[in-house]
C-alpha positions as CSV (number, residue, x, y, z in Angstrom):
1,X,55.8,-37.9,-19.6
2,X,58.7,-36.1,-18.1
3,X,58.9,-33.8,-20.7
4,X,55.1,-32.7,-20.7
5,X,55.7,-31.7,-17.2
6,X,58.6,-29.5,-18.1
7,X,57.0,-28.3,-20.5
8,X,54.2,-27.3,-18.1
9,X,56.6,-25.8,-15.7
10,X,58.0,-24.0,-18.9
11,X,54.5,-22.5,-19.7
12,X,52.9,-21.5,-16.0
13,X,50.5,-24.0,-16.5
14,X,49.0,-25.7,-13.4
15,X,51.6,-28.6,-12.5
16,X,49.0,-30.2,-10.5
17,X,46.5,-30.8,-13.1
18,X,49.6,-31.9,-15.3
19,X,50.8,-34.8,-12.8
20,X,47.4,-35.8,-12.7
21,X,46.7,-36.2,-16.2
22,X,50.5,-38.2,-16.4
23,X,49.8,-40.5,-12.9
24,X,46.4,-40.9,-15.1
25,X,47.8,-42.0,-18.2
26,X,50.5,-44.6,-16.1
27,X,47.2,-45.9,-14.4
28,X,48.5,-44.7,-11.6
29,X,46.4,-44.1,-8.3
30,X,48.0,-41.0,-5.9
31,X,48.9,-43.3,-2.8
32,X,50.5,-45.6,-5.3
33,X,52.8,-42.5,-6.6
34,X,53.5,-41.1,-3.3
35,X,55.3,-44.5,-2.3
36,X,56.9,-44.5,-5.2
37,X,57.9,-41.1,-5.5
38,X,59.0,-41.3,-2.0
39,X,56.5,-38.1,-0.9
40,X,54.2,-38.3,1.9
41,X,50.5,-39.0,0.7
42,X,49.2,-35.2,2.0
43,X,52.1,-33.3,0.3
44,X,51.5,-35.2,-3.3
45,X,47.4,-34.0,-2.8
46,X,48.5,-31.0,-2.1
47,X,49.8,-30.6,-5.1
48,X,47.4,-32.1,-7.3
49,X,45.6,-30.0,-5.8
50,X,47.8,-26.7,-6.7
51,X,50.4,-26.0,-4.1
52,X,53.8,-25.8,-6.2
53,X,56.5,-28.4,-4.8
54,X,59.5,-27.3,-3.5
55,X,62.6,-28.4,-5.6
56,X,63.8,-31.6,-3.6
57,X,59.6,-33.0,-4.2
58,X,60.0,-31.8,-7.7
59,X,63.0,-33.9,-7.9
60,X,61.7,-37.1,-6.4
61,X,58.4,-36.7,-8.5
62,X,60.6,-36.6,-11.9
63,X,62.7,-39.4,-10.9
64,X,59.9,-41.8,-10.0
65,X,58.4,-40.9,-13.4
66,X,61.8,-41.8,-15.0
67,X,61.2,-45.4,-15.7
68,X,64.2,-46.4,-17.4
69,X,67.7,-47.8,-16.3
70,X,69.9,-46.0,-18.4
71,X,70.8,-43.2,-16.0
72,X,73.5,-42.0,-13.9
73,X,72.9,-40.9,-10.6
74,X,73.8,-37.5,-9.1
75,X,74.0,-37.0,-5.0
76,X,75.0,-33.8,-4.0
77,X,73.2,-31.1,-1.6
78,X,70.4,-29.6,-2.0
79,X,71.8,-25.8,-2.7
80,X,74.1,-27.2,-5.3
81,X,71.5,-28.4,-7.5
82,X,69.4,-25.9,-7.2
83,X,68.4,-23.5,-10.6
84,X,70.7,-27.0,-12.6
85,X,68.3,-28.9,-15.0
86,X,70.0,-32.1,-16.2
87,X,68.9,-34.2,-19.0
88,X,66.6,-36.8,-18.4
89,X,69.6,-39.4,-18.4
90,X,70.5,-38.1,-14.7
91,X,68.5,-38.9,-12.2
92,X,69.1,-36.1,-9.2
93,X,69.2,-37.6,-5.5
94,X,69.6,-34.3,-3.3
95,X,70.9,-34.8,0.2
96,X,71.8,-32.9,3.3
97,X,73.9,-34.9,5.9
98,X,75.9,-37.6,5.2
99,X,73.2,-40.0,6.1
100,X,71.2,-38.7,3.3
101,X,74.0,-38.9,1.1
102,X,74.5,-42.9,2.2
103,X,70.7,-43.4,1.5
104,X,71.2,-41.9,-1.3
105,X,73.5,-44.3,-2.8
106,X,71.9,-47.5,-2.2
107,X,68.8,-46.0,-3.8
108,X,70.3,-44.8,-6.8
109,X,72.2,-48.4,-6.9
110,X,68.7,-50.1,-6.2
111,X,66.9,-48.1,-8.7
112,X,69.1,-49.4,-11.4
113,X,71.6,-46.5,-11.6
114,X,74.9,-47.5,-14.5
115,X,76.9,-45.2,-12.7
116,X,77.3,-42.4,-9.1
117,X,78.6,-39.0,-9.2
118,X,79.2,-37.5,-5.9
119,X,81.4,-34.9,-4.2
120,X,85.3,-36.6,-3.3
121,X,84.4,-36.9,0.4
122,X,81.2,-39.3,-0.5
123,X,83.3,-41.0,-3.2
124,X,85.7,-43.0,-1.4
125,X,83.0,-44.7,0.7
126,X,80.7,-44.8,-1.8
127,X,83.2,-47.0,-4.0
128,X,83.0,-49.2,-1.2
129,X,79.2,-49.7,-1.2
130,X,78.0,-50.2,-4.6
131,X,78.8,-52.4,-7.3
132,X,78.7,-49.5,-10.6
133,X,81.0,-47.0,-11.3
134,X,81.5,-43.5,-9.0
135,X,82.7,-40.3,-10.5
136,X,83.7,-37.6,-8.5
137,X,82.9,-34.4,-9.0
138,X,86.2,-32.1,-9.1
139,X,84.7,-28.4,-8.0
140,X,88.3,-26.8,-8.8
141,X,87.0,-23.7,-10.2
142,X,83.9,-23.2,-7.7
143,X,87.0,-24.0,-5.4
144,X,89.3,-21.5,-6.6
145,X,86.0,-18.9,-6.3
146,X,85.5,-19.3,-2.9
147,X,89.0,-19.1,-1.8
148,X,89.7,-15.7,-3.8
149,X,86.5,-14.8,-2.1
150,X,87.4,-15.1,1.2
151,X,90.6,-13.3,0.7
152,X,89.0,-10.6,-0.8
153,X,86.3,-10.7,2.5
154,X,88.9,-10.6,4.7
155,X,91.7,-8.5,2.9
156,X,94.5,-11.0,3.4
């Protein structure tokens, strides 16, 4: 099911149509996938009925559709994932604020998630809420990027 939407993405076809044919398929009625996927009721008929989803909807309508609980969860922000496809065995939970971050977690943990990954000041707490696994994400070279940058911005 996931895939047949990629691949509908991949081909300009109408993702709308697509995600209703899949929700149709799963016996699924709209409302029920909108509590599911976590997306207000308007937004989801909006696009079923052709509006494209911005990338954190996107994301929340792929990972409802993921059914299984072989995944690993992935919270980072928004920007960060952006333009990154991952393979169907990482489930994507973009956040914002911290808050987000902390929802987050317990809904990757709730959803069945074998492990976290999450940026080093999330881990720490994070290893104190959940009961599976968390992997931090070590961003040395995006790190070492950024700090050559801003020399470079402000000839030091």
């Amino acid at each position: 099911m996931i895939a047949r939407l990629a691949e509908c993405i991949a081909r300009g076809e109408d993702f709308g149509k697509c995600l209703e044919r899949v929700l149709a398929e799963k016996g699924l009625t709209p409302a029920e996938f909108s509590r599911k996927a976590d997306i207000p009721q308007s937004t989801l008929y909006k696009i079923l009925r052709g509006y494209k989803p911005r990338y954190d909807t996107l994301m929340k309508i792929f990972s409802a559709l993921h059914e299984e609980r072989n995944f690993v969860a992935l919270i980072a922000a928004r920007y960060v994932l952006e333009g990154i496809w991952f393979d169907e065995r990482v489930k994507v939970y973009p956040a914002t604020t911290l808050e987000d971050a902390i929802v987050a977690v317990v809904r990757a943990e709730k959803d069945g998630a074998r492990a976290i990954i999450c940026a080093p000041i999330l881990s720490s707490l994070v290893e104190k809420l959940v009961d599976v696994p968390v992997i931090t994400i070590k961003p040395e070279k995006s790190v070492e990027r950024a700090a050559k940058a801003a020399i470079e911005k402000f000839n030091l």
